[in-house]
LONU-536314 format. One record per residue: residue number from 0; z, x, y of N, C-alpha, C in turn. Coordinates in steps of 0.2 Angstrom, whole numbers, always signed. Atoms other than C-alpha are relative to their C-alpha. Last residue first. Layout:
# LONU-536314
i / n.zz / n.xx / n.yy / ca.zz / ca.xx / ca.yy / c.zz / c.xx / c.yy
NUM / Z / X / Y / Z / X / Y / Z / X / Y
...
# end
This chain:
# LONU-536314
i / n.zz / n.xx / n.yy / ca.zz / ca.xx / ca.yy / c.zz / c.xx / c.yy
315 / +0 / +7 / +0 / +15 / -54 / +536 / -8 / -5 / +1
314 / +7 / +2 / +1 / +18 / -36 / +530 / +1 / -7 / +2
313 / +3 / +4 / +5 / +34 / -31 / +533 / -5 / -4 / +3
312 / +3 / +9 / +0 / +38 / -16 / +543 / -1 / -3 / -4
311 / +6 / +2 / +1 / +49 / +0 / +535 / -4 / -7 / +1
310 / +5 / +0 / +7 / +65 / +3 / +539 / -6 / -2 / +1
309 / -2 / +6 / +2 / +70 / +11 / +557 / -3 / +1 / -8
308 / +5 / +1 / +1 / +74 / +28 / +558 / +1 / -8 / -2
307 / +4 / +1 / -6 / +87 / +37 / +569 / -5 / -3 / -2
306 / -2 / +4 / -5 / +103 / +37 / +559 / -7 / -2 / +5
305 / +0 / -3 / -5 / +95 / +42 / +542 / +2 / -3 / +7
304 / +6 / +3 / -5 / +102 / +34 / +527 / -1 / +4 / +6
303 / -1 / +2 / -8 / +114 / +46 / +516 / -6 / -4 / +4
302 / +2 / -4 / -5 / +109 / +47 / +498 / +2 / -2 / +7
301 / -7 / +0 / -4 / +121 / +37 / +486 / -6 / +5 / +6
300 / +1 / +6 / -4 / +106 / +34 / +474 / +3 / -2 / +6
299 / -4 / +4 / +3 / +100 / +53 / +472 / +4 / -7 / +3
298 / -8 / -3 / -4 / +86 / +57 / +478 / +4 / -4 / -4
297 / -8 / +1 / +1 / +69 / +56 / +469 / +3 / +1 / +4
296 / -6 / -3 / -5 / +51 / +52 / +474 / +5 / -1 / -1
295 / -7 / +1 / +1 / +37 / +52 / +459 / +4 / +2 / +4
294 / -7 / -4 / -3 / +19 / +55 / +463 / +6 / -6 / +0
293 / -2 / -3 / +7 / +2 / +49 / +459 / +5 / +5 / +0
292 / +0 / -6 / +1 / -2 / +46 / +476 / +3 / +5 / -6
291 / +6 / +0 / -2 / -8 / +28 / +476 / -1 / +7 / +1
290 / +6 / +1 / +3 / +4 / +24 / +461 / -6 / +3 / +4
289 / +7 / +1 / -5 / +18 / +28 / +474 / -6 / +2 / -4
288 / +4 / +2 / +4 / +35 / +24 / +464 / -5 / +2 / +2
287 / +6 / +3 / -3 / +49 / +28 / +475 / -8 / +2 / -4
286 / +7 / -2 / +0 / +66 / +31 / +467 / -5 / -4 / +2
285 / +3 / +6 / -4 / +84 / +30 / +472 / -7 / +3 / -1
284 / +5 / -5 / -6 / +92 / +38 / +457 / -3 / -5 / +5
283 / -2 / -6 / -5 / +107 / +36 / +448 / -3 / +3 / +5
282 / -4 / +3 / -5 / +99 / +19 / +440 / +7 / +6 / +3
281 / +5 / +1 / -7 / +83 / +30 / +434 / +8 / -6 / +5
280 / +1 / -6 / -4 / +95 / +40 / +421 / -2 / -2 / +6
279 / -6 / -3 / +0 / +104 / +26 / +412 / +0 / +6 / +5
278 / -5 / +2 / -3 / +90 / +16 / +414 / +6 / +2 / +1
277 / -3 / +9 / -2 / +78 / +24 / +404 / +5 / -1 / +6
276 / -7 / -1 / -5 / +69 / +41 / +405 / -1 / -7 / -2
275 / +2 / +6 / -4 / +58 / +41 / +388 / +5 / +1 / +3
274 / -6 / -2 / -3 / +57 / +62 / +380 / -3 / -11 / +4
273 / -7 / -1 / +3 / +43 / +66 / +368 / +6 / -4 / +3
272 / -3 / -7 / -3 / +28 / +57 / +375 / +7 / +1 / -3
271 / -5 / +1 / -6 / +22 / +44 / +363 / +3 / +5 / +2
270 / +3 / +3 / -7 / +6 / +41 / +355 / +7 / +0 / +4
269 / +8 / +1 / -1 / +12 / +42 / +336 / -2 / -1 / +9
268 / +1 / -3 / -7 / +30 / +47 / +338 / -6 / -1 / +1
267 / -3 / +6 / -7 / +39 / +32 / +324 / -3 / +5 / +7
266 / +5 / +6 / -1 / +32 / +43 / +308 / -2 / -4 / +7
265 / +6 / -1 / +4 / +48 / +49 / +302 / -4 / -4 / +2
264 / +3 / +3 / +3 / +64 / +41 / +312 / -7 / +3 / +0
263 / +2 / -5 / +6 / +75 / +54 / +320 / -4 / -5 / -4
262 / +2 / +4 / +6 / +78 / +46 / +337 / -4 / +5 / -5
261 / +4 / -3 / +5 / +88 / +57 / +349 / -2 / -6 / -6
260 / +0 / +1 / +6 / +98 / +49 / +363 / -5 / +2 / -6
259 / +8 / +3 / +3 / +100 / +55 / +379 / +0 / -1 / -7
258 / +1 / +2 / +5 / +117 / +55 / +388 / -9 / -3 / -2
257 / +5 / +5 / +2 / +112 / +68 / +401 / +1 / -3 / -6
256 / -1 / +6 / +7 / +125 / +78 / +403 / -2 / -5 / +2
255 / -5 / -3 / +5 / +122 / +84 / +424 / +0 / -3 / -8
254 / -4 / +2 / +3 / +107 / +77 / +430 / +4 / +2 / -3
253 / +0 / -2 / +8 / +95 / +87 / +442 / +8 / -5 / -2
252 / -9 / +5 / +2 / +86 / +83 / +455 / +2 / +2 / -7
251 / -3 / -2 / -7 / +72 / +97 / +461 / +8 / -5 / -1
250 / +1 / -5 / -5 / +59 / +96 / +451 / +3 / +1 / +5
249 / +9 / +3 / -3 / +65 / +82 / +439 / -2 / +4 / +6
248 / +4 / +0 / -6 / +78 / +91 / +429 / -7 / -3 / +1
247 / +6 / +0 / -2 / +91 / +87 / +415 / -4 / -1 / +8
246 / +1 / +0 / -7 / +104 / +97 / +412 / -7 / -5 / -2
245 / -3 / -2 / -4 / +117 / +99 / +398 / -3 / -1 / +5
244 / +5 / -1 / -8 / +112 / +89 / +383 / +4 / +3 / +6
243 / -1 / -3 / -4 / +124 / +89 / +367 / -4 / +3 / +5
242 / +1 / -9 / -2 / +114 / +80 / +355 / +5 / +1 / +7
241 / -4 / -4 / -7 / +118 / +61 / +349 / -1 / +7 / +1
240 / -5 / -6 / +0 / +108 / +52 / +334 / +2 / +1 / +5
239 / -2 / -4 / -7 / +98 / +37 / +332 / +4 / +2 / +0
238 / +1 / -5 / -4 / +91 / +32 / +317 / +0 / +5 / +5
237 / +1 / +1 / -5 / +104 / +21 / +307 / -5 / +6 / +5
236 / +3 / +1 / -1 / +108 / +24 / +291 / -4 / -1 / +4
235 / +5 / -7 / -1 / +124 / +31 / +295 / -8 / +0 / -3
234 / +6 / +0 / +6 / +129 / +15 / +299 / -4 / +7 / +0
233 / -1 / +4 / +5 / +147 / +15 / +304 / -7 / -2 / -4
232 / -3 / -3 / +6 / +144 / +32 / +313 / +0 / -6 / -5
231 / -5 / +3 / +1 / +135 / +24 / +326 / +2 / +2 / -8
230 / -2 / +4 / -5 / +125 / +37 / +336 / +4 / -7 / -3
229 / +2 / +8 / -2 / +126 / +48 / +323 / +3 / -4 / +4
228 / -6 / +5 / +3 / +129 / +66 / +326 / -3 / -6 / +0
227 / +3 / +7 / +0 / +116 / +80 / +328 / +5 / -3 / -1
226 / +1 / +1 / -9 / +125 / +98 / +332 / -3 / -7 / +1
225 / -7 / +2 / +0 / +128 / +99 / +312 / +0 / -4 / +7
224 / -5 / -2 / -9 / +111 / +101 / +311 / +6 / -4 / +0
223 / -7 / +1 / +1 / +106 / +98 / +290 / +3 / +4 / +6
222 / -4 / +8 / +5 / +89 / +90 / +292 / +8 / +1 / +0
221 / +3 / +2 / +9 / +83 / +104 / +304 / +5 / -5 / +0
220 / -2 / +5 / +4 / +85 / +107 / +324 / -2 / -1 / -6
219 / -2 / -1 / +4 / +82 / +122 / +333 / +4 / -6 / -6
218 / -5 / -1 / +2 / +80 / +113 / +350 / +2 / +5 / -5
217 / -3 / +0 / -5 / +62 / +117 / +355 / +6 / +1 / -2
216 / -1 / -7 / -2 / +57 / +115 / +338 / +1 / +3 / +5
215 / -4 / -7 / +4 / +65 / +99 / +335 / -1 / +6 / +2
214 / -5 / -5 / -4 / +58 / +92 / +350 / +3 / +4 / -4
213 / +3 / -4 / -5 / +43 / +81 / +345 / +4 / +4 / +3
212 / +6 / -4 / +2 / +49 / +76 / +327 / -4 / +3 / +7
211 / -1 / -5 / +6 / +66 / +71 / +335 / -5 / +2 / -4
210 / +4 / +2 / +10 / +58 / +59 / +347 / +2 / +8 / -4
209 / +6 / -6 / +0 / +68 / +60 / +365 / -1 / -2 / -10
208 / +0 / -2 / +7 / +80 / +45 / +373 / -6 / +4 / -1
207 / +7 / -7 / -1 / +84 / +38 / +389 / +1 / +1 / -7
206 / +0 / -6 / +2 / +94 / +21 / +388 / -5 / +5 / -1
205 / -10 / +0 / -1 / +94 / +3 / +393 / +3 / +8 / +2
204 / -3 / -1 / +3 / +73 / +3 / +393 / +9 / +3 / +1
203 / -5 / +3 / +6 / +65 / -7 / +401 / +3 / +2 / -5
202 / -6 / +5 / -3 / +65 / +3 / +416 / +0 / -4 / -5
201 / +0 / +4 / +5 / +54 / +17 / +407 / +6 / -3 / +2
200 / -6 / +4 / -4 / +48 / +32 / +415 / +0 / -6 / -1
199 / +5 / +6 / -3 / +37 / +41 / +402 / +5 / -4 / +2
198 / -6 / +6 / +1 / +43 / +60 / +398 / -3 / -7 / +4
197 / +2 / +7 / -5 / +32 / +74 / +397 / +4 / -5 / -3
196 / +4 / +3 / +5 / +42 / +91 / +389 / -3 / -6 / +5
195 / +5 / +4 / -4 / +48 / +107 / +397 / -5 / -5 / -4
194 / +7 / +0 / +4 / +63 / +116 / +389 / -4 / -5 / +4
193 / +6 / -4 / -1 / +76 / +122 / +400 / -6 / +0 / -3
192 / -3 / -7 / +5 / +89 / +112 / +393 / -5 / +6 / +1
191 / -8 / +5 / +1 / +79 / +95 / +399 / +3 / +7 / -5
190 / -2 / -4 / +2 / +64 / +100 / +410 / +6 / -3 / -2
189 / -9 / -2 / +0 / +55 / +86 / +415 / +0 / +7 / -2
188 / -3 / -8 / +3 / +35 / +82 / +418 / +7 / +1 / +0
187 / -3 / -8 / -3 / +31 / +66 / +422 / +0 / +5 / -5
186 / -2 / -7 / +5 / +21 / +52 / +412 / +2 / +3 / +7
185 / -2 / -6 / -6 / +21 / +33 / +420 / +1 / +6 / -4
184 / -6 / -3 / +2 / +13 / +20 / +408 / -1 / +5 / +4
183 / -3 / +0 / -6 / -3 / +12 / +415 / +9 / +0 / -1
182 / -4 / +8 / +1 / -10 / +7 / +397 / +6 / +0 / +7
181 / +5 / +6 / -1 / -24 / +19 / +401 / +4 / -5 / -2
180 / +3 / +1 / +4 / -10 / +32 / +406 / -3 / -6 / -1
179 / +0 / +9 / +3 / -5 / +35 / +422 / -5 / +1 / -4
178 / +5 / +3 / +3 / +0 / +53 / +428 / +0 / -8 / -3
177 / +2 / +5 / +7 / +12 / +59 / +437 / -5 / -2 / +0
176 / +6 / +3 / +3 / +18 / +74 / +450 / +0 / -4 / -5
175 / +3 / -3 / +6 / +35 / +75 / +454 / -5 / -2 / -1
174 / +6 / +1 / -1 / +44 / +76 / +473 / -4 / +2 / -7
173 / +5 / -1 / +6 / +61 / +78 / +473 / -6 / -4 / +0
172 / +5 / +3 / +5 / +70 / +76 / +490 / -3 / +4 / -6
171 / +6 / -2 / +5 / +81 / +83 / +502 / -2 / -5 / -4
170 / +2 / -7 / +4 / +89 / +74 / +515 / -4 / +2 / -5
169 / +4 / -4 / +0 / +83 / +64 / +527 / +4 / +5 / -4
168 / -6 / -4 / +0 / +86 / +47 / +520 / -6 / +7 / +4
167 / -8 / +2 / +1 / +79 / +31 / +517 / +5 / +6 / +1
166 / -4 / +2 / -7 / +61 / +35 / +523 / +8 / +0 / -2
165 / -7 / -3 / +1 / +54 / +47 / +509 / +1 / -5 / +8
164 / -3 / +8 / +1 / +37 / +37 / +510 / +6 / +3 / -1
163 / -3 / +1 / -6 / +24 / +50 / +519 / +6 / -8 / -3
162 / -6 / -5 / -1 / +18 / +61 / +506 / +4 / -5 / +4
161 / -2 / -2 / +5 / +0 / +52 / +507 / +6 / +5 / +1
160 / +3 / -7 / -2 / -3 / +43 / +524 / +4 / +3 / -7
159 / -3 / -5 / -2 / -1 / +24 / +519 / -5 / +6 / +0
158 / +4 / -4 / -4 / -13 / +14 / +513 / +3 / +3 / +5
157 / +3 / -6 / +0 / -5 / +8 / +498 / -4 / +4 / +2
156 / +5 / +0 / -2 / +7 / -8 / +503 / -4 / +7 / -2
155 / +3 / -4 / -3 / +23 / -6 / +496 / -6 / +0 / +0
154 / +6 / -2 / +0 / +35 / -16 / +484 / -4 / +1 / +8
153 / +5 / +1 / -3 / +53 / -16 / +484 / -8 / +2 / +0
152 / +6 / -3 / +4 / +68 / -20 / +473 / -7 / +0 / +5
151 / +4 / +3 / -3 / +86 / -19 / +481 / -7 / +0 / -4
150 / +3 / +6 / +4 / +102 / -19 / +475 / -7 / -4 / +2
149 / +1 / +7 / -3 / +108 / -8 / +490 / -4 / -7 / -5
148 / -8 / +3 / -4 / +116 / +7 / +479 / -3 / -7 / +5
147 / -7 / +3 / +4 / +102 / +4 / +466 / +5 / +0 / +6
146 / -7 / -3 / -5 / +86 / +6 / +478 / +6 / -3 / -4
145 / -6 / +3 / +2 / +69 / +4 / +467 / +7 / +5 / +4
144 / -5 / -2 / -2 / +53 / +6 / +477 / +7 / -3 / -2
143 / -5 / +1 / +3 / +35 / +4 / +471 / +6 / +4 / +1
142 / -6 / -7 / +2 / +19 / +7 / +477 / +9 / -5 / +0
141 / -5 / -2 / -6 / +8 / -8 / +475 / +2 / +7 / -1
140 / +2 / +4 / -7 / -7 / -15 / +463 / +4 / +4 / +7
139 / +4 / -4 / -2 / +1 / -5 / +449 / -3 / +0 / +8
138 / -1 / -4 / -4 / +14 / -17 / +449 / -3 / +6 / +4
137 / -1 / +3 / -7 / +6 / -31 / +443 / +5 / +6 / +4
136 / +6 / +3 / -3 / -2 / -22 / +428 / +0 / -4 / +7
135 / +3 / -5 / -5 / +14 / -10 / +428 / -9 / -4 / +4
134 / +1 / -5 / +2 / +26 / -27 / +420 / -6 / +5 / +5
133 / +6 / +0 / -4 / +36 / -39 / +424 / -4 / +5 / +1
132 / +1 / -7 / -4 / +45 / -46 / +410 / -4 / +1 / +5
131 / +4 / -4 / -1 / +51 / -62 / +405 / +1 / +6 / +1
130 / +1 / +3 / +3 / +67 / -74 / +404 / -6 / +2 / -4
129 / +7 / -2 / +0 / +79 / -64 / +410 / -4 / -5 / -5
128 / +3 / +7 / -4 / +97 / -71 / +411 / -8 / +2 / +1
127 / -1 / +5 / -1 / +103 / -59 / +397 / -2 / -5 / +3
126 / -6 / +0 / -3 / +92 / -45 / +395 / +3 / -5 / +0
125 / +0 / -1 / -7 / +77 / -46 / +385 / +8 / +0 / +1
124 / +2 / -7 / -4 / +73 / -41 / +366 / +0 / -2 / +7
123 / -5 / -6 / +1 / +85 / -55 / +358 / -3 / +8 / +3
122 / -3 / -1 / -9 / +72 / -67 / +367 / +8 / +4 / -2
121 / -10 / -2 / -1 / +64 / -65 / +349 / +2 / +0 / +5
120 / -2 / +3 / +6 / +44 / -72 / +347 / +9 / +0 / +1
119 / -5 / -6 / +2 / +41 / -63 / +366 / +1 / -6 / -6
118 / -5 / +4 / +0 / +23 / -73 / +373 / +7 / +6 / -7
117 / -3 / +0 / +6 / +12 / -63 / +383 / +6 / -4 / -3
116 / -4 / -1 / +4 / +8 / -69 / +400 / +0 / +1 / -7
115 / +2 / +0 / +8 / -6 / -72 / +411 / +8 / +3 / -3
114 / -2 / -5 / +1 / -3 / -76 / +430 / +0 / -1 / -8
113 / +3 / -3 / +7 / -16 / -87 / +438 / +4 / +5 / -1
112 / +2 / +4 / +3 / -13 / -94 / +455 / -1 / +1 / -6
111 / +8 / -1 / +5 / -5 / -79 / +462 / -1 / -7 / -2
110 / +1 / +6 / +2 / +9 / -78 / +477 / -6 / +1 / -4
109 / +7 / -1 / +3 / +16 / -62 / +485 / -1 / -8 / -5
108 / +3 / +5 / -5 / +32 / -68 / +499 / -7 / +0 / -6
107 / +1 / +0 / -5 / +43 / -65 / +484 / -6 / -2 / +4
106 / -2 / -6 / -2 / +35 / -64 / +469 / +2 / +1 / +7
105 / -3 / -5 / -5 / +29 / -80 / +465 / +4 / +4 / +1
104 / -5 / -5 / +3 / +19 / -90 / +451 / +1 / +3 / +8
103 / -5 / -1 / -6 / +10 / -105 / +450 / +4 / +7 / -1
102 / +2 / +3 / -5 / -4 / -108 / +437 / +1 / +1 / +8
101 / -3 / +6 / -4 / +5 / -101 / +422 / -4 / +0 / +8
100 / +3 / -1 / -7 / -6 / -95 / +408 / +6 / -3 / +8
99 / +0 / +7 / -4 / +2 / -93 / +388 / -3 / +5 / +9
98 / +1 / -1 / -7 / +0 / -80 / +376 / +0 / -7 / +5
97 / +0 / +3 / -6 / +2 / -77 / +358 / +1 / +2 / +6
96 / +6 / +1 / +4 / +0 / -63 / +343 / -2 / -6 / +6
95 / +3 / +4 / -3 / +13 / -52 / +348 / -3 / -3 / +0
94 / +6 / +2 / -3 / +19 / -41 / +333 / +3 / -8 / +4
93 / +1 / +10 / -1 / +36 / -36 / +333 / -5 / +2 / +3
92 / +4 / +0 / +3 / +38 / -13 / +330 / -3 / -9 / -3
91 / -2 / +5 / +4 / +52 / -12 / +335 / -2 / -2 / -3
90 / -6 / -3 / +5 / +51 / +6 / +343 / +0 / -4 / -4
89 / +0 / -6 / +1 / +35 / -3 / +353 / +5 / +2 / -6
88 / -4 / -2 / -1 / +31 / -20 / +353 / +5 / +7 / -4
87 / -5 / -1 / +6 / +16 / -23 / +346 / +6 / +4 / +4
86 / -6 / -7 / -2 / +4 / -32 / +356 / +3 / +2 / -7
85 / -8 / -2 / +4 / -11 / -42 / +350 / +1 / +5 / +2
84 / -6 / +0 / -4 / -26 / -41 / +362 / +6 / -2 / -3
83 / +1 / -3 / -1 / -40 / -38 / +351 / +5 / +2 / +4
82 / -5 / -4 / +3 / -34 / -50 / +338 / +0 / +8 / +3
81 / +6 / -3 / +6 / -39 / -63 / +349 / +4 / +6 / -3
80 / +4 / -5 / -4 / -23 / -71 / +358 / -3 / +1 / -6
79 / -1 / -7 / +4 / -14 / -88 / +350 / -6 / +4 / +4
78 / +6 / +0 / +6 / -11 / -101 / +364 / -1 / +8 / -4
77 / +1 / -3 / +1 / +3 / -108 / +372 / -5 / +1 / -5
76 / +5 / +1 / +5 / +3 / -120 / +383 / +0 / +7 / -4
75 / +8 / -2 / +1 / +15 / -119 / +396 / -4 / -2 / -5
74 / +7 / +4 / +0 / +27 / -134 / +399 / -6 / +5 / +0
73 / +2 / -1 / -5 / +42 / -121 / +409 / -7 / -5 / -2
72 / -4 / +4 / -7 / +53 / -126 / +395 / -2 / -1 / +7
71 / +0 / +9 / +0 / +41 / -122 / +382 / +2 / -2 / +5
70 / +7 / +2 / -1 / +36 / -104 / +389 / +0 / -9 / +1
69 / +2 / +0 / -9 / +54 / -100 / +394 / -3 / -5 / -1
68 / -3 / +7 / -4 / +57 / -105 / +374 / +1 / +0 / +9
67 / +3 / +5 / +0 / +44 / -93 / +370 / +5 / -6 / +1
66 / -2 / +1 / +6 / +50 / -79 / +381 / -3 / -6 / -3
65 / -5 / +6 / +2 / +38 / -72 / +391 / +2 / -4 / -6
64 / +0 / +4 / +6 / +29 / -55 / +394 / +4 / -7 / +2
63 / -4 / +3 / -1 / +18 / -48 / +408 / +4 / -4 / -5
62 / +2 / +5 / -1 / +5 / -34 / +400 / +8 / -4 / +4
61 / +7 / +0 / -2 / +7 / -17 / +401 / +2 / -7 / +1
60 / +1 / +3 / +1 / +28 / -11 / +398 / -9 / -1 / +2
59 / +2 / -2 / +4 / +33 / +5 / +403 / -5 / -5 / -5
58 / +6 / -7 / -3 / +36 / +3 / +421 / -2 / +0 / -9
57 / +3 / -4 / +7 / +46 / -14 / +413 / -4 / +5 / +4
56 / +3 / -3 / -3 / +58 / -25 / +429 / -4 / +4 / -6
55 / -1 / -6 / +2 / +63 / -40 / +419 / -4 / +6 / +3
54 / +6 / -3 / +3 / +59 / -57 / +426 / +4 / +6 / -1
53 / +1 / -7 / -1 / +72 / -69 / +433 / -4 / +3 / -5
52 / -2 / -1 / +7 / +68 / -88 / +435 / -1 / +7 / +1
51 / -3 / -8 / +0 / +67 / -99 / +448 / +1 / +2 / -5
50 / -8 / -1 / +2 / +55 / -116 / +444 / +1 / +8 / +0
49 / -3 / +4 / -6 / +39 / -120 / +454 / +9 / +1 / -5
48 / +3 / +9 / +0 / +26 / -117 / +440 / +6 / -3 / +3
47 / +4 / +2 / +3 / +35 / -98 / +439 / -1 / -8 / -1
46 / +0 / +8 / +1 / +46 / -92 / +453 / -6 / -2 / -5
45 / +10 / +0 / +1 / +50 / -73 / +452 / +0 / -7 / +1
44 / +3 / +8 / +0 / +66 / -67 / +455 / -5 / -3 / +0
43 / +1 / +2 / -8 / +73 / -48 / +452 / -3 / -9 / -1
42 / +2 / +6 / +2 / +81 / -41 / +434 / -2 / +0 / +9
41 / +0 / +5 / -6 / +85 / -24 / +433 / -6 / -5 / -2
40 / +9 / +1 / +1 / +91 / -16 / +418 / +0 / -2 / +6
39 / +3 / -1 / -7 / +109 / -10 / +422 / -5 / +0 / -1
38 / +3 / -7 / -1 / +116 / -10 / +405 / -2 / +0 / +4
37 / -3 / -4 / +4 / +125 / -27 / +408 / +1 / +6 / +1
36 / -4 / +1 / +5 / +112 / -34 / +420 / +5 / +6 / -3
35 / -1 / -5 / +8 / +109 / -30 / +435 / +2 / -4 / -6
34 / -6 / +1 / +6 / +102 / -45 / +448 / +0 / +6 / -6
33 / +0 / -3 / +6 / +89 / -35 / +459 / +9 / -4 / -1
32 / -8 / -1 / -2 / +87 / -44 / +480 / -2 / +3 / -10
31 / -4 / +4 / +5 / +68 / -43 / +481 / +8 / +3 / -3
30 / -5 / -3 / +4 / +56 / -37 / +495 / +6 / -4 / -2
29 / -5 / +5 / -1 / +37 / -39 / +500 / +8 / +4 / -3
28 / +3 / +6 / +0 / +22 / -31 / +506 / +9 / -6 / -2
27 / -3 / +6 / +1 / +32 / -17 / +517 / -3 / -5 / -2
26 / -1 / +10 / -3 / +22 / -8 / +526 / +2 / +0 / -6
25 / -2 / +2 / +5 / +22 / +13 / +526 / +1 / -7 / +2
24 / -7 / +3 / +1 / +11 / +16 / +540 / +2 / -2 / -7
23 / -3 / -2 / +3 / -8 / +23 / +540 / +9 / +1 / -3
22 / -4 / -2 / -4 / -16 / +7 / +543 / +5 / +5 / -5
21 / +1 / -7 / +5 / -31 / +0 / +535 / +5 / +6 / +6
20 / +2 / -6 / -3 / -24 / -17 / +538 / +0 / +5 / -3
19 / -4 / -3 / -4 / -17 / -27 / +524 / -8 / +3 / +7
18 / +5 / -3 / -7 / -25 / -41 / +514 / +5 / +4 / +3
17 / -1 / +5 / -6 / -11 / -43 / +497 / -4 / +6 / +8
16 / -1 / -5 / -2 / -19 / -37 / +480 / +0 / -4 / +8
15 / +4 / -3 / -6 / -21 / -52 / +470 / +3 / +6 / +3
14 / -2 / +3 / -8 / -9 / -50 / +456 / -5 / +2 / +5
13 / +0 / -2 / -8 / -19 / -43 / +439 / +4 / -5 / +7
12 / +2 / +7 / -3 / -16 / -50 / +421 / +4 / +5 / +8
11 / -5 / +2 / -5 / -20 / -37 / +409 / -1 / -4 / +3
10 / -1 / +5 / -6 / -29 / -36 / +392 / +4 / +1 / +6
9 / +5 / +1 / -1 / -28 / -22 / +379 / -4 / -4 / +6
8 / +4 / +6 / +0 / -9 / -20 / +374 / -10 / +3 / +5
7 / +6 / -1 / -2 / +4 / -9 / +371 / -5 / -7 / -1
6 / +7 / +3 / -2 / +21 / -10 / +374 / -5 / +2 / -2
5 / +5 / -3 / +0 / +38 / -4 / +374 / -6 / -3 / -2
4 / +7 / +4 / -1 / +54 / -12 / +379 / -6 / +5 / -2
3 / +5 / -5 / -1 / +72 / -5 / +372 / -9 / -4 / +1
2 / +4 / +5 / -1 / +89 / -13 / +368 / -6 / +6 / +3
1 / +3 / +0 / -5 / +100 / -5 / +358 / -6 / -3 / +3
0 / +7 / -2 / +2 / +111 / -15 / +347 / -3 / +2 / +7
# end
């Protein structure tokens, strides 16, 4: 079964924003070794009420979630949310109705008193040793740095000099304007087959995918396209379909056959950009997050490191 996070929600639970100098250097707030799971989700370590425990990296997620057997076992309390903060997870359409608080929580060297959580009813929607997620309301706060060939996850101070975070390499780069939506979802722009749609960067999700009511006309696709195939033939039920993709592009990277999968479920596109990049695409890539200049940096994840730069101080 595929797996896929999506969110919405009304409330968020903020990380202090850690004191820096007003210095225009890339710093380094903290950084986190990444357990992959299976599908290459990324998991990093978090310590909640004094017990270790891995968290689910979500860009597209809002709120922080937890499983409810974490919740017990970690002795939260959980209590039911008003009904204006009910979530609905997304493609799956599982209401959230509770919430629990934990007191203690760490993120590397970053530390909160107070970190609020959603609670997940099914822990069939997270990855194996995950317990939670962690989602853009704590991320926002920072710029953001996922390195797959070093299994690394790093967060970044945002007073840097704007443009100035491509360190790990000197070769080229892509550079993609984005926006942040009021649930602090990441939209770009792509091109996928020449056609140009907005797509929402999506680490909890295993796999990229596009909404067959927002792209048929682009494609030329109707009810009886042979070129659509079912992604498991054994239930042709099933909404997910297969397309022959040939390129997709982020200003300047481009991915050869892009397995992306087509959802044809009537209905299912209310509020969402045609096209979700998942894991399958963003763990090719070494990407740099900079929420403070609304800007996505790619290279590919194998890029050459620079012989003559150090990396980036850590904040202390």
């Amino acid at each position: 079964m595929k797996t896929r996070l999506a969110f919405a929600a009304l409330a968020l639970a903020l990380l202090p924003r850690l004191a820096l100098a007003d210095d225009c250097r890339l710093t380094q707030v903290t950084s986190l070794p990444i357990t992959w799971s299976a599908d290459r989700s990324i998991l990093v370590p978090a310590t909640i009420e004094d017990h270790d425990e891995l968290l689910l990296i979500d860009t597209a997620g809002v709120y922080n979630l937890l499983a409810a057997q974490a919740a017990d076992d970690l002795h939260l309390a959980r209590r039911a949310m008003n009904q204006q903060t009910h979530m609905t997870l997304g493609v799956n359409g599982k209401l959230m109705s509770e919430g629990a608080i934990a007191h203690s929580f760490k993120l590397g060297n970053i530390t909160a008193d107070r970190m609020q959580f959603a609670i997940i009813p099914d822990t069939k929607m997270l990855r194996e040793k995950a317990v939670g997620t962690l989602g853009p309301s704590v991320m926002a706060n920072y710029d953001v740095e996922i390195d797959p060939a070093n299994s690394r996850f790093n967060l970044f101070a945002q007073n840097h000099c704007p443009g100035q975070v491509v360190y790990w390499t000197r070769t080229s780069y892509a550079s993609v304007p984005m926006r942040v939506d009021s649930f602090l979802h990441i939209i770009i722009p792509v091109e996928l087959d020449g056609h140009t749609f907005e797509a929402t960067v999506d680490t909890g999700s295993s796999e990229s995918w596009i909404q067959y009511d927002l792209a048929a006309g682009s494609f030329g696709w109707s009810a009886d396209s042979r070129d659509l195939t079912h992604d498991d033939p054994a239930h042709p039920d099933s909404p997910w379909y297969r397309y022959g993709f040939k390129t997709l592009s982020l200003n300047g990277v481009d991915i050869r056959n892009p397995h992306i999968a087509v959802h044809k479920e009537p209905g299912s596109s209310g509020g969402m950009t045609p096209i979700i990049i998942g894991m399958d695409v963003l763990g090719k890539l070494h990407t740099f997050i900079s929420y403070s200049d609304k800007t996505l940096y790619f290279t590919g994840a194998n890029a050459p490191p620079p012989a003559d730069t150090a990396p980036p101080p850590t904040a202390h």
